[in-house]
FILO-103303 format. One record per residue (C-alpha): x, y, z. Coordinates in steps of 0.5 Angstrom, whole numbers, plus 500, padded with zeros to 3 digits. Example, Ala and Ser with C-alpha at 12.3 -4.5 7.8 and 13.67 -1.06 7.14 Angstrom:
{{525,491,516}},
{{527,498,514}},
! end
This chain:
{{500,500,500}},
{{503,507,498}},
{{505,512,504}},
{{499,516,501}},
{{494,512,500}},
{{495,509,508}},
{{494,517,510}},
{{488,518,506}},
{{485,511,509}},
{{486,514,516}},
{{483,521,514}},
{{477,517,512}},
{{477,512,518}},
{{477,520,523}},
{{471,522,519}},
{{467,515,520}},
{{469,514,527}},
{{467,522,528}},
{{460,520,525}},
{{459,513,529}},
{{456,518,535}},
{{448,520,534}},
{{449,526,537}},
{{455,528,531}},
{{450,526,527}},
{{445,530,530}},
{{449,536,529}},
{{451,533,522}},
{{443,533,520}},
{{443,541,523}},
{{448,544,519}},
{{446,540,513}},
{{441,546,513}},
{{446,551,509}},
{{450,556,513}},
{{453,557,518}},
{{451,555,526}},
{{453,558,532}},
{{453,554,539}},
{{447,557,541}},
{{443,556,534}},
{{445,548,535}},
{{444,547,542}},
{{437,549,541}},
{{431,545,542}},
{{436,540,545}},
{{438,537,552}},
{{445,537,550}},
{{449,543,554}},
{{453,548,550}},
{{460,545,553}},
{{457,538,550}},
{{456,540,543}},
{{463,544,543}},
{{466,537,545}},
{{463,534,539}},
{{463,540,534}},
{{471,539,535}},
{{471,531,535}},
{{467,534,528}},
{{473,539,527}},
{{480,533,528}},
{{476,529,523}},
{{475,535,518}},
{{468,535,517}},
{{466,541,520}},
{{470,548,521}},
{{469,554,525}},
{{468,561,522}},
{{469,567,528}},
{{464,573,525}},
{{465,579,530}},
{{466,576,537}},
{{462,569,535}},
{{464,563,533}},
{{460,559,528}},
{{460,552,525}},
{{458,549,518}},
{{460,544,515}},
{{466,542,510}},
{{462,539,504}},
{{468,536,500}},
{{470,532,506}},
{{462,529,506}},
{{463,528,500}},
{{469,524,499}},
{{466,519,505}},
{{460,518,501}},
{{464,517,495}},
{{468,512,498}},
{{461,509,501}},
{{459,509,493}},
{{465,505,493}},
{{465,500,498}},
{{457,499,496}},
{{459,496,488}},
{{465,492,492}},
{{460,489,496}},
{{454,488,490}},
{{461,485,486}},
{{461,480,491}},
{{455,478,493}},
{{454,477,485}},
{{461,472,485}},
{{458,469,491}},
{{451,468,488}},
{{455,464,482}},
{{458,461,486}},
{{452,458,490}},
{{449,456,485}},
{{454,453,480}},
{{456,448,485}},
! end
């Protein structure tokens, strides 16, 4: 395995694993809206605190997912759409695999 190709496993791997919590996904789901969302807007409604989705934005952040933006004395949080969309390319990816083998193993099956 090349050097880069190993770096951007374990790029994915952060995103993956930053978006295995529900609360991330959650936030994830929130942004999704467009713009950009400060910790009040995103803790509205809920029952996670300020410091609780600070915590989880910045998981969000380590893994390049979302990003924050200060604006005046604020600080504001949107997405990183590239990112997303590079995990939902390797999902795609992973997905044809699967139905590639699935279909070798039903020819298989069925072949015996």
């Amino acid at each position: 395995m090349s050097g880069h190709k190993g770096a951007h496993d374990e790029v994915l791997a952060r995103v993956f694993a930053a978006l295995g919590d529900p609360t991330r996904l959650k936030l994830i789901a929130l942004l999704c809206a467009g713009g950009a969302f400060s910790i009040a807007q995103l803790t509205a409604g809920t029952d996670i605190s300020r410091q609780g989705v600070t915590k989880h934005l910045h998981v969000l952040a380590e893994a390049g997912v979302v990003r924050d933006v200060k604006v005046g004395r604020e600080r504001l949080w949107q997405l990183e759409p590239a990112r997303i969309e590079e995990a939902r390319r390797t999902l795609e990816i992973i997905g044809r695999q699967w139905e590639t083998a699935l279909g070798k193993l039903k020819r298989f099956a069925e072949s015996g």
